[in-house]
N, C-alpha and C positions, 0 to 999 in steps of 0.2 A: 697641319692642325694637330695630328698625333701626335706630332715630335712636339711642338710646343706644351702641349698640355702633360708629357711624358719627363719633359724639363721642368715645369711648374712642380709638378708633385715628388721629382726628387728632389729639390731645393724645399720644400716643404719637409721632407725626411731626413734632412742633413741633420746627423747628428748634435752639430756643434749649436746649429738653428732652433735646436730643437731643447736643449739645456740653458741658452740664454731665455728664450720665453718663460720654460717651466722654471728658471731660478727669479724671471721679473713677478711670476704670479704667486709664489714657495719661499723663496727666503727673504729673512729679514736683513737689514742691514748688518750686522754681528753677523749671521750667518756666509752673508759674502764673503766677509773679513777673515774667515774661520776658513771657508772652502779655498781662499786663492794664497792662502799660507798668510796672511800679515798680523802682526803685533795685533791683539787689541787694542791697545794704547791708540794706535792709527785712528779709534774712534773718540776720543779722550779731545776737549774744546779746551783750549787754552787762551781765557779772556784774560781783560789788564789786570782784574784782582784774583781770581777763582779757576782753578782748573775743572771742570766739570763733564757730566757723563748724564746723559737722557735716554732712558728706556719710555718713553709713554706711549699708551694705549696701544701695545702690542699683542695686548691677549693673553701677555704670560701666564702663566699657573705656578713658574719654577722661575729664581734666576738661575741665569746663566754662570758657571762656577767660576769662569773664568774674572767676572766684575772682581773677585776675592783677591786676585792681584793686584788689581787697581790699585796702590797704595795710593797714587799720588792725586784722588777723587778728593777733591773740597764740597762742592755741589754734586748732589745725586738727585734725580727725580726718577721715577718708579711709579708715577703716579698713573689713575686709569688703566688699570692691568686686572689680574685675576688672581692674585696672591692672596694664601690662606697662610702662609708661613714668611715670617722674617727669619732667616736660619743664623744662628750662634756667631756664624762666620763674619755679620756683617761686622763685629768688633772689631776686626784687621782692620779698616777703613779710621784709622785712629786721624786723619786730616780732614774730615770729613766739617764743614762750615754750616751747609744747610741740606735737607736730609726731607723728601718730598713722598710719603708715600697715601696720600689722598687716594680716594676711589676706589680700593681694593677689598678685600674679605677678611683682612688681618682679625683672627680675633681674643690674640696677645701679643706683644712684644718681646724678644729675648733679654733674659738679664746678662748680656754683653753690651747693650745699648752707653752702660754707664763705661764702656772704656771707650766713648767719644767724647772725648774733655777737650774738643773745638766744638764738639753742638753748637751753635749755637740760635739755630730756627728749626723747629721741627714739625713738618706738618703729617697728623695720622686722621684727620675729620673724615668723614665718608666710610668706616669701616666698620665692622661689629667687634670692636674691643669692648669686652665684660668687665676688663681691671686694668689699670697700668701698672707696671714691677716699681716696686720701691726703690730699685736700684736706677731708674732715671734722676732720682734726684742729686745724685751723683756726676750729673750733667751742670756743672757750676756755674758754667761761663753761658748755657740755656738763657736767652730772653724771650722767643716769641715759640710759644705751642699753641698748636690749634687742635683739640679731641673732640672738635665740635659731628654731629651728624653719628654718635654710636650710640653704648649699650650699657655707660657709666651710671652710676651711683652713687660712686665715694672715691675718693685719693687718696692715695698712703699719705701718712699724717708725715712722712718725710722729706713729702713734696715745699714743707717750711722753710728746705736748706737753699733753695732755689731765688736765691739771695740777688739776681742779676735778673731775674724776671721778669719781663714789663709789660709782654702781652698775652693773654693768656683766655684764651675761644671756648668755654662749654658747652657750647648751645646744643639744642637738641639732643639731650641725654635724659636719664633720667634722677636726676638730682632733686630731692628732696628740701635739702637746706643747703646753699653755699657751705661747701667742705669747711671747716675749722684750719685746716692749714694754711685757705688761699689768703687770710687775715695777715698772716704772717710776711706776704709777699710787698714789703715796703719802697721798690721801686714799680709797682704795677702800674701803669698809667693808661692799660685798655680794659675792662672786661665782661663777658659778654657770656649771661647766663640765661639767654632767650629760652624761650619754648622747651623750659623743663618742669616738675611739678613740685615749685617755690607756692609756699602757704606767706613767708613773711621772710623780710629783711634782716639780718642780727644788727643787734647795733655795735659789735665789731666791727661792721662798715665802713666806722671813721678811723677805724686804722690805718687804712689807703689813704696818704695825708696826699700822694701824687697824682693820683686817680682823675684823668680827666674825657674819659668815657667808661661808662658804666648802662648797656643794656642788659633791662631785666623783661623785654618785652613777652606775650605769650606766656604769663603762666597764670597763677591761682593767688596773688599775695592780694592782702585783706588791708593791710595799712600802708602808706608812707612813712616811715619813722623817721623820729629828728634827728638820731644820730647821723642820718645821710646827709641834713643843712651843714652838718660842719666839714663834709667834706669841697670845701671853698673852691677847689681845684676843678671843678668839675666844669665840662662842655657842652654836653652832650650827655643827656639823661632821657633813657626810652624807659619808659613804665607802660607802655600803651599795651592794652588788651588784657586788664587784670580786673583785681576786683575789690579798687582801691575808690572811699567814697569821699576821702577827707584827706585834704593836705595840711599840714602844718605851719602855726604861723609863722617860723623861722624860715621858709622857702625863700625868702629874702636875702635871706644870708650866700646863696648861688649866687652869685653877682656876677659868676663870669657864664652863664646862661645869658644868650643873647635874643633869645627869643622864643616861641612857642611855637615848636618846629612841628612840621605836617611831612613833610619829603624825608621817607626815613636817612637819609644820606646826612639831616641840613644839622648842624649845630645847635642845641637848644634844649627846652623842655618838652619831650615827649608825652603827653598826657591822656589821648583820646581813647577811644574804646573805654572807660572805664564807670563807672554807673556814679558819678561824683554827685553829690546833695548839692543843692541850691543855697546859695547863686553862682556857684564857681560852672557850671556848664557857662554861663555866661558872659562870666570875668574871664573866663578863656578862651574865648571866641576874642575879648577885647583885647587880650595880647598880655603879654607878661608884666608892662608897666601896670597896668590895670591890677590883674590877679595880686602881683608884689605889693602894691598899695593897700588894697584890700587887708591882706593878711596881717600887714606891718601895724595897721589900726586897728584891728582888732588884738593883734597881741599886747597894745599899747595902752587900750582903754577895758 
């Protein structure tokens, strides 16, 4: 019985038993990769279009210096970590396609960002960014940013140059007025200015001639303006939860609203929550052919 249990606790002691546990409970994957000598690279995912590299929800605080190598990174995600710093470095990464750093502390970006001229998805929502650098607009070939969930207010008025644009996430920031530049952005065909503190819509709105979702849900706006009817493109329009009493008789002019949508997900006209004058609570419970009649007659007569 002695010898056994004498056996037990030195195989319990073995050194080598004892470094495989504490590295399965201690390091991370990189860190393996690092202690048994292999290339990084060895961690690098080589799909049919994208070479890519995933750090998430590792807890970092720092990357790793060695990612700085990585030239040949198209996809990066970074995302769910503990990062207070994007560091200068990430600009080596000039093949970089899509660019994930959701959920972390960021609370700026380097102006190296602009020597990624493959950007062309970039997600920063989830973080406390105060400003974004002028120098992302530099980002040409950029279509889809999402800065939704930070600490915004305004966008460099050079965010205009961003000519290849199309979807573009503000929500939950603290935006005052749609920025003046996002007018500018004439391929936009998503955008989504929820739960900011919107008093009213510009009527530069009908600039976005592509524009075929447009949430405004969650904030403080007082009208419907008409320059929104001519934006004819439209799918999917949430205005729900404002402080809009009166629609315009041109709402007609939506024709590619398919309905009076309830399921935030469904296609249509968002309209609920909002304190609307009689009889439109009513004509919109009866659906959109209703409400659209309504309106069209009255603008008529």
């Amino acid at each position: 019985m002695g010898a056994r249990q004498s056996r037990t606790n030195s195989k319990d002691k073995d050194p080598k038993r004892m470094l495989l546990l504490g590295r399965k409970q201690r390091f991370s994957s990189w860190d393996d990769t690092l202690l048994l000598g292999k290339d990084p690279r060895s961690l690098l995912k080589r799909g049919m279009r994208h070479v890519s590299f995933s750090l998430v929800t590792k807890g970092m605080t720092d990357i790793p210096d060695f990612l700085w190598g990585l030239s040949e990174v198209q996809k990066l995600n970074l995302s769910h970590n503990q990062l207070r710093v994007l560091p200068p470095e990430v600009g080596k990464l000039t093949r970089i396609v899509v660019l994930n750093l959701c959920g972390n502390r960021l609370k700026s970006l380097p102006r190296e960002v602009s020597l990624l001229q493959s950007l062309k998805v970039l997600f920063v929502n989830m973080n406390c960014l105060t400003e974004v650098p002028a120098e992302l607009s530099l980002c040409r070939n950029l279509e889809v940013l999402s800065l939704s969930h930070n600490c915004l207010s305004q966008l460099p008025a050079s965010f205009s140059d961003l000519s290849r644009l199309r979807k573009l996430n503000l929500s939950n920031n603290y935006f005052a007025h749609i920025p003046i530049c996002v007018f500018s952005l004439k391929e936009l065909d998503f955008l989504h200015v929820g739960s900011n503190r919107l008093e009213n819509i510009a009527e530069s709105i009908q600039c976005l001639a592509s524009l075929q979702i447009f949430i405004a849900e969650s904030n403080n706006i007082h009208s419907f303006p008409r320059s929104l009817c001519l934006v004819t493109s439209l799918e999917l329009l949430n205005l729900n939860n404002n402080d809009i009493q009166t629609l315009p008789d041109e709402l007609y002019l939506l024709y590619r609203l398919a309905r009076i949508a309830w399921n935030p997900m469904d296609k249509g006209l968002h309209i609920s929550h909002n304190p609307l004058s009689k009889p439109l609570p009513e004509l919109v419970e009866g659906g959109l052919d209703m409400l659209f009649s309504y309106l069209k007659d009255k603008k008529h007569n």
